[in-house]
C-alpha positions as CSV (number, residue, x, y, z in Angstrom):
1,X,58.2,100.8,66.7
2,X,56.4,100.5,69.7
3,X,58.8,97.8,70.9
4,X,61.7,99.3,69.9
5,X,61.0,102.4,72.2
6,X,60.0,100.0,75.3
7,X,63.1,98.0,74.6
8,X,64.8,101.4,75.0
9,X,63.5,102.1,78.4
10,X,64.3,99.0,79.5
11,X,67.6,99.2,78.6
12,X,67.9,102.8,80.3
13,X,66.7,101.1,83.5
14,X,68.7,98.0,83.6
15,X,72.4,99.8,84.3
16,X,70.5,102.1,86.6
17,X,68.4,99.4,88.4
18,X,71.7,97.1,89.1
19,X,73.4,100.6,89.8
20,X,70.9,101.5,92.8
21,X,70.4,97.8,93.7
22,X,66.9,97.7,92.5
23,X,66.4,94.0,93.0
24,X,62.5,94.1,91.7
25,X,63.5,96.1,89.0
26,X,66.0,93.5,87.9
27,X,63.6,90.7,88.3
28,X,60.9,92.1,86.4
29,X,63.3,93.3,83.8
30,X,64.7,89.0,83.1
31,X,61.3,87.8,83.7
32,X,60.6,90.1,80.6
33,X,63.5,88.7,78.5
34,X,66.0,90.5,79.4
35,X,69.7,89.3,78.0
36,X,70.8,88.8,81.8
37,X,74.7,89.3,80.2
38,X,74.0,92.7,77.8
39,X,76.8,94.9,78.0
40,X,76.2,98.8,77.8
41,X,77.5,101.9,78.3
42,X,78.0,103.6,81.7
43,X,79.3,106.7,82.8
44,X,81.2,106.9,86.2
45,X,83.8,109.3,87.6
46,X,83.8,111.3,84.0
47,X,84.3,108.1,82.2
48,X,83.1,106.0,79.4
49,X,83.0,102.4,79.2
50,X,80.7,98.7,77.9
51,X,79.4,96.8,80.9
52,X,77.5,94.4,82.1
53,X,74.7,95.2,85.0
54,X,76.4,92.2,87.5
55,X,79.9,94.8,87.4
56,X,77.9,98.0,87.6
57,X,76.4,96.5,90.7
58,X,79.9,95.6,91.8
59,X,81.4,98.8,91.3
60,X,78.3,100.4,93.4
61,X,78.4,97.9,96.4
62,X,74.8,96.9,95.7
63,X,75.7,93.0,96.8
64,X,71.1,91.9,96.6
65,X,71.8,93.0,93.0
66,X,74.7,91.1,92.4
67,X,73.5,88.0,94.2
68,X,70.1,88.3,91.6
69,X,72.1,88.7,88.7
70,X,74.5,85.6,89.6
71,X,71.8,83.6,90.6
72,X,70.0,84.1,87.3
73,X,72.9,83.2,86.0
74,X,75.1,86.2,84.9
75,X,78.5,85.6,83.3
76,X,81.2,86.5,86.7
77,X,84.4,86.9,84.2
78,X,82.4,88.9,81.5
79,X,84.7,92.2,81.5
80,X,84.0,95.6,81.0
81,X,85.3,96.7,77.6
82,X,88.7,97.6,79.5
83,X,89.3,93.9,80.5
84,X,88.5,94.3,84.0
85,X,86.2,91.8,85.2
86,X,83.8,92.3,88.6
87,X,86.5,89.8,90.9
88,X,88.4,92.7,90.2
89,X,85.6,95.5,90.3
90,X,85.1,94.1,93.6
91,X,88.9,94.0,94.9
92,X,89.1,97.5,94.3
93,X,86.2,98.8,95.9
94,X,87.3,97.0,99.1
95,X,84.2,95.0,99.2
96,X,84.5,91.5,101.0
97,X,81.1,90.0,100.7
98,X,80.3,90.8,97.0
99,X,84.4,88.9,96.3
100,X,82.8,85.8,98.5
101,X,79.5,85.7,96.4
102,X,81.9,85.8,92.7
103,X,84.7,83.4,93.8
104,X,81.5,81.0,94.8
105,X,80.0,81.5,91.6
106,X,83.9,80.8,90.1
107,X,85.3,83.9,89.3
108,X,88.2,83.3,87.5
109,X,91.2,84.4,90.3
110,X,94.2,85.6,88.1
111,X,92.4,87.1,84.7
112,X,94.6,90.2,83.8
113,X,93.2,93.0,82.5
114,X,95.0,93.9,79.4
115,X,95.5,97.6,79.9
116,X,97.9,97.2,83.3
117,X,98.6,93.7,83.4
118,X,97.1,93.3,87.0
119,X,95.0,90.7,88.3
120,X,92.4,91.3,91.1
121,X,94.9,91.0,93.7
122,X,96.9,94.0,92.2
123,X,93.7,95.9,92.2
124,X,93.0,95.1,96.1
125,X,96.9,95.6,97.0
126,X,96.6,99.4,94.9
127,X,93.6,100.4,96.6
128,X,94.7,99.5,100.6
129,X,92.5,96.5,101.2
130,X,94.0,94.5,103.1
131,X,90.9,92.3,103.6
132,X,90.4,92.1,100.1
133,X,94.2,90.6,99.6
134,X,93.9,88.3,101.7
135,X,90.7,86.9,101.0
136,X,92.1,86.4,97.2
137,X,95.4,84.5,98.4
138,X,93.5,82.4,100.8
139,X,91.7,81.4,97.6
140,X,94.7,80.2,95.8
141,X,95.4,83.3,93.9
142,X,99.1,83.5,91.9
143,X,100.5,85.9,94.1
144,X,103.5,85.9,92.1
145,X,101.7,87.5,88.3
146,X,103.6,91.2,87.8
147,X,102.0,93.6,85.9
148,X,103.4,95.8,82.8
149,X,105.4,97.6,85.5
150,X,106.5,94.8,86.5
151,X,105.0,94.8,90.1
152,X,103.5,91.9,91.8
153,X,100.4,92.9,93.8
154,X,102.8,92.8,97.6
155,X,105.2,95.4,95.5
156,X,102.1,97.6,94.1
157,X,100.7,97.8,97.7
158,X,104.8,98.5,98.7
159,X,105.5,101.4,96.4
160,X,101.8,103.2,96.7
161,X,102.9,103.0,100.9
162,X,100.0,100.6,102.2
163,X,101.8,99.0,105.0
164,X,98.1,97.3,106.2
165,X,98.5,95.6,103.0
166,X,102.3,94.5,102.7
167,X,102.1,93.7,106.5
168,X,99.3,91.4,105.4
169,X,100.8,89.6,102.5
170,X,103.9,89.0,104.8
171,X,102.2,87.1,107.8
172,X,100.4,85.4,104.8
173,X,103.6,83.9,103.6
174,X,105.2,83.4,106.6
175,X,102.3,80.7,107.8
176,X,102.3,79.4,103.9
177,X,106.1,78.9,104.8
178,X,105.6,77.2,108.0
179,X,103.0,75.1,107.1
180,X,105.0,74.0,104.2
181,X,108.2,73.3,106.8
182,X,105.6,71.0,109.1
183,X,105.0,68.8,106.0
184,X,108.3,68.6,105.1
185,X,109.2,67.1,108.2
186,X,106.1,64.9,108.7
187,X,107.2,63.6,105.2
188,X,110.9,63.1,105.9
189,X,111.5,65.2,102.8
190,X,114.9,66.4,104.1
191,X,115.8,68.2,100.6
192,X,112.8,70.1,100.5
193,X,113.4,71.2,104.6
194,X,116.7,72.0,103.7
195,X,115.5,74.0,100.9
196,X,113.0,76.0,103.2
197,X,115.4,76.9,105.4
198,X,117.9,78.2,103.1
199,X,115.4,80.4,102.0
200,X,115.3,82.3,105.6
201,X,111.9,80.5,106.9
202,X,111.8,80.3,110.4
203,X,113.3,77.4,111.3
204,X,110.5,77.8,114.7
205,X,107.9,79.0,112.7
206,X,104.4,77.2,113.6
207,X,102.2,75.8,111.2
208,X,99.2,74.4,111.4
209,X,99.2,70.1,111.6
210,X,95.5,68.6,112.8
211,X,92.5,70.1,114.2
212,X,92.0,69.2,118.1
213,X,89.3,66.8,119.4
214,X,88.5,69.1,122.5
215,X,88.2,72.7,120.9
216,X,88.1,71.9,117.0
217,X,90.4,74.7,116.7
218,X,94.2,73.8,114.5
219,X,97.0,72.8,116.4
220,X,100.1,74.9,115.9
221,X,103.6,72.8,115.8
222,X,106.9,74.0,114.8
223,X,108.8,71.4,112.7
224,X,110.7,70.2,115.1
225,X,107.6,68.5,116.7
Protein backbone atom coordinates (compact mmCIF):
# COMPACT_ATOMS: atom_id res chain seq x y z
CA UNK A 1 0.00 0.00 0.00
CA UNK A 2 2.74 2.02 0.91
CA UNK A 3 4.09 1.77 -2.67
CA UNK A 4 1.15 2.20 -4.38
CA UNK A 5 0.56 5.67 -2.69
CA UNK A 6 4.45 6.79 -3.46
CA UNK A 7 3.93 5.54 -7.01
CA UNK A 8 0.98 7.95 -6.99
CA UNK A 9 2.93 10.92 -6.16
CA UNK A 10 5.34 10.19 -8.43
CA UNK A 11 3.12 9.97 -11.03
CA UNK A 12 1.50 13.40 -9.99
CA UNK A 13 4.94 14.94 -10.29
CA UNK A 14 6.22 13.48 -13.46
CA UNK A 15 3.59 15.55 -16.06
CA UNK A 16 4.18 18.54 -13.71
CA UNK A 17 8.02 18.21 -13.44
CA UNK A 18 8.34 17.92 -17.50
CA UNK A 19 5.59 20.67 -17.55
CA UNK A 20 7.76 23.28 -15.47
CA UNK A 21 11.03 21.94 -16.80
CA UNK A 22 12.14 20.43 -13.62
CA UNK A 23 15.18 18.68 -14.99
CA UNK A 24 16.26 17.26 -11.29
CA UNK A 25 12.91 16.25 -10.76
CA UNK A 26 12.94 14.18 -13.89
CA UNK A 27 16.21 12.70 -13.20
CA UNK A 28 15.51 11.63 -9.83
CA UNK A 29 12.07 10.40 -10.88
CA UNK A 30 14.04 7.60 -13.97
CA UNK A 31 16.77 6.99 -11.62
CA UNK A 32 13.87 5.72 -9.49
CA UNK A 33 12.36 3.56 -12.28
CA UNK A 34 10.34 5.61 -13.79
CA UNK A 35 8.75 4.25 -17.30
CA UNK A 36 10.57 7.19 -19.18
CA UNK A 37 7.59 6.60 -22.05
CA UNK A 38 4.26 6.44 -19.45
CA UNK A 39 1.45 8.22 -20.91
CA UNK A 40 -1.01 10.15 -18.63
CA UNK A 41 -3.51 12.49 -18.42
CA UNK A 42 -3.10 16.31 -18.74
CA UNK A 43 -5.27 19.10 -18.60
CA UNK A 44 -4.45 22.22 -20.81
CA UNK A 45 -6.58 25.07 -22.23
CA UNK A 46 -9.94 23.18 -20.68
CA UNK A 47 -8.92 19.97 -22.30
CA UNK A 48 -8.39 16.35 -21.63
CA UNK A 49 -6.03 14.17 -23.18
CA UNK A 50 -3.04 10.80 -22.63
CA UNK A 51 0.50 11.99 -22.91
CA UNK A 52 3.72 11.34 -22.52
CA UNK A 53 6.04 13.84 -20.27
CA UNK A 54 8.72 14.43 -23.57
CA UNK A 55 5.20 16.23 -25.32
CA UNK A 56 4.04 17.94 -22.25
CA UNK A 57 7.46 19.45 -22.11
CA UNK A 58 7.03 20.29 -25.74
CA UNK A 59 3.88 21.90 -25.61
CA UNK A 60 5.36 24.14 -22.46
CA UNK A 61 8.70 25.18 -24.23
CA UNK A 62 10.70 23.61 -21.50
CA UNK A 63 13.59 22.44 -24.24
CA UNK A 64 16.39 21.14 -20.62
CA UNK A 65 13.32 18.87 -20.14
CA UNK A 66 12.97 17.62 -23.41
CA UNK A 67 16.64 17.20 -24.11
CA UNK A 68 16.67 14.85 -20.54
CA UNK A 69 13.81 12.90 -21.62
CA UNK A 70 15.32 12.22 -25.26
CA UNK A 71 18.56 11.57 -23.97
CA UNK A 72 17.22 8.92 -21.61
CA UNK A 73 15.73 7.74 -24.29
CA UNK A 74 12.13 8.83 -24.64
CA UNK A 75 10.06 7.59 -27.63
CA UNK A 76 9.97 11.24 -30.16
CA UNK A 77 6.86 9.77 -32.32
CA UNK A 78 4.89 8.41 -29.24
CA UNK A 79 1.53 10.56 -29.71
CA UNK A 80 -0.76 12.00 -27.46
CA UNK A 81 -3.99 9.95 -27.49
CA UNK A 82 -5.24 12.44 -30.40
CA UNK A 83 -2.40 11.27 -32.71
CA UNK A 84 -0.33 14.29 -32.49
CA UNK A 85 3.05 13.57 -31.86
CA UNK A 86 5.76 16.33 -30.10
CA UNK A 87 7.44 17.14 -34.03
CA UNK A 88 4.17 18.44 -34.23
CA UNK A 89 3.62 19.69 -30.53
CA UNK A 90 6.63 21.57 -31.34
CA UNK A 91 5.58 23.13 -34.97
CA UNK A 92 2.71 24.59 -33.38
CA UNK A 93 4.09 26.18 -30.58
CA UNK A 94 6.56 27.99 -32.91
CA UNK A 95 9.51 26.58 -31.17
CA UNK A 96 12.69 26.13 -33.28
CA UNK A 97 15.22 24.65 -30.99
CA UNK A 98 13.05 21.95 -29.29
CA UNK A 99 12.03 20.83 -33.52
CA UNK A 100 16.11 20.69 -34.01
CA UNK A 101 16.58 18.54 -30.78
CA UNK A 102 13.34 15.84 -32.18
CA UNK A 103 14.33 15.75 -35.83
CA UNK A 104 18.02 14.81 -34.35
CA UNK A 105 16.62 12.27 -32.28
CA UNK A 106 14.49 11.15 -35.70
CA UNK A 107 11.23 12.40 -35.33
CA UNK A 108 9.30 10.88 -37.92
CA UNK A 109 8.64 14.25 -40.46
CA UNK A 110 5.19 13.45 -42.14
CA UNK A 111 3.15 11.25 -39.35
CA UNK A 112 -0.48 12.54 -39.66
CA UNK A 113 -2.53 12.88 -36.90
CA UNK A 114 -5.66 11.08 -37.56
CA UNK A 115 -8.21 13.64 -36.39
CA UNK A 116 -7.22 16.47 -39.27
CA UNK A 117 -5.00 14.71 -41.48
CA UNK A 118 -2.09 17.23 -40.99
CA UNK A 119 1.39 16.60 -40.60
CA UNK A 120 3.80 18.88 -38.53
CA UNK A 121 4.22 21.19 -41.32
CA UNK A 122 0.36 21.84 -41.45
CA UNK A 123 0.52 22.53 -37.76
CA UNK A 124 3.57 25.20 -38.27
CA UNK A 125 1.86 26.64 -41.57
CA UNK A 126 -1.81 27.04 -39.19
CA UNK A 127 -0.17 28.65 -36.42
CA UNK A 128 2.18 31.49 -38.49
CA UNK A 129 5.58 30.08 -38.02
CA UNK A 130 7.31 30.69 -40.62
CA UNK A 131 10.56 29.52 -38.98
CA UNK A 132 9.07 26.45 -38.04
CA UNK A 133 7.98 25.71 -41.96
CA UNK A 134 10.90 26.02 -43.09
CA UNK A 135 13.00 24.29 -40.82
CA UNK A 136 10.57 21.09 -41.61
CA UNK A 137 11.03 21.46 -45.50
CA UNK A 138 14.67 22.02 -45.27
CA UNK A 139 14.42 18.59 -43.61
CA UNK A 140 12.87 16.80 -46.40
CA UNK A 141 9.36 17.11 -45.31
CA UNK A 142 6.41 16.07 -48.07
CA UNK A 143 5.27 19.33 -48.55
CA UNK A 144 2.77 18.06 -50.80
CA UNK A 145 0.48 15.63 -47.84
CA UNK A 146 -3.25 17.54 -47.77
CA UNK A 147 -5.20 17.12 -44.97
CA UNK A 148 -9.12 15.94 -44.59
CA UNK A 149 -9.85 19.45 -46.00
CA UNK A 150 -7.86 18.87 -48.43
CA UNK A 151 -5.17 21.60 -47.79
CA UNK A 152 -1.50 21.20 -48.05
CA UNK A 153 0.29 22.97 -45.28
CA UNK A 154 1.34 26.35 -48.10
CA UNK A 155 -2.77 26.32 -48.68
CA UNK A 156 -3.62 26.10 -44.67
CA UNK A 157 -1.12 29.01 -44.03
CA UNK A 158 -2.99 30.69 -47.46
CA UNK A 159 -6.59 30.51 -46.33
CA UNK A 160 -5.87 31.32 -42.35
CA UNK A 161 -4.02 34.78 -44.10
CA UNK A 162 -0.23 34.13 -42.88
CA UNK A 163 1.49 35.78 -45.72
CA UNK A 164 5.12 35.34 -43.50
CA UNK A 165 4.38 31.80 -44.03
CA UNK A 166 3.12 31.40 -47.77
CA UNK A 167 5.88 34.10 -48.62
CA UNK A 168 8.20 31.56 -47.08
CA UNK A 169 7.21 28.33 -48.68
CA UNK A 170 7.40 30.19 -52.04
CA UNK A 171 11.11 31.39 -51.95
CA UNK A 172 11.54 27.79 -50.63
CA UNK A 173 10.42 26.36 -53.92
CA UNK A 174 11.55 28.76 -56.06
CA UNK A 175 15.56 27.86 -54.96
CA UNK A 176 14.34 23.93 -54.85
CA UNK A 177 13.35 24.84 -58.60
CA UNK A 178 16.51 26.47 -59.46
CA UNK A 179 18.66 24.20 -58.01
CA UNK A 180 16.93 21.54 -59.76
CA UNK A 181 17.26 23.67 -63.30
CA UNK A 182 21.39 23.95 -62.50
CA UNK A 183 21.52 20.12 -62.36
CA UNK A 184 19.56 19.61 -65.18
CA UNK A 185 21.87 21.49 -67.28
CA UNK A 186 25.21 20.23 -65.61
CA UNK A 187 23.61 16.80 -66.59
CA UNK A 188 22.61 17.54 -70.18
CA UNK A 189 19.20 16.22 -69.13
CA UNK A 190 17.42 18.39 -71.80
CA UNK A 191 13.90 16.61 -71.13
CA UNK A 192 13.91 17.31 -67.68
CA UNK A 193 15.10 21.29 -68.40
CA UNK A 194 12.48 21.46 -70.77
CA UNK A 195 10.14 20.09 -68.32
CA UNK A 196 11.14 22.79 -65.61
CA UNK A 197 10.62 25.40 -67.64
CA UNK A 198 7.31 24.60 -68.87
CA UNK A 199 6.36 24.59 -65.50
CA UNK A 200 7.01 28.55 -65.20
CA UNK A 201 10.61 28.17 -63.22
CA UNK A 202 12.75 31.00 -63.88
CA UNK A 203 14.51 30.26 -66.71
CA UNK A 204 17.43 32.92 -64.70
CA UNK A 205 16.76 31.63 -61.52
CA UNK A 206 20.05 30.94 -59.45
CA UNK A 207 20.82 27.94 -57.70
CA UNK A 208 23.27 26.89 -55.75
CA UNK A 209 26.37 24.68 -57.73
CA UNK A 210 29.84 24.39 -55.44
CA UNK A 211 30.95 25.98 -52.37
CA UNK A 212 33.91 28.59 -53.02
CA UNK A 213 37.62 28.01 -52.05
CA UNK A 214 38.10 31.72 -50.82
CA UNK A 215 34.85 32.37 -48.64
CA UNK A 216 33.37 28.74 -48.23
CA UNK A 217 30.13 30.36 -48.90
CA UNK A 218 27.76 28.52 -52.27
CA UNK A 219 28.12 29.84 -55.46
CA UNK A 220 24.96 30.94 -57.16
CA UNK A 221 24.73 30.22 -61.12
CA UNK A 222 21.81 30.44 -63.27
CA UNK A 223 21.56 27.47 -65.70
CA UNK A 224 22.77 29.01 -68.31
CA UNK A 225 26.32 29.05 -66.73
Amino acid sequence: LERLRMFETDAEHWLRAAEEGATKELTRLLDDGFDINMVMEQFKNGDSFQTSALYAAVLDKQEAAARVLLDRGADPNLTTSGGTSPLMGASIVGSLPLMRLLLEAKAELNAVEPLTGGTALHGGCLAGNAECAEALVRAGCDTTIRDKHGRTGREGALGEGHSAVVERLGSLEWEKNADMMLNAAGDGNLEHLSRLLDECCDVNALGDSSTSHTTGQPVRKTALH
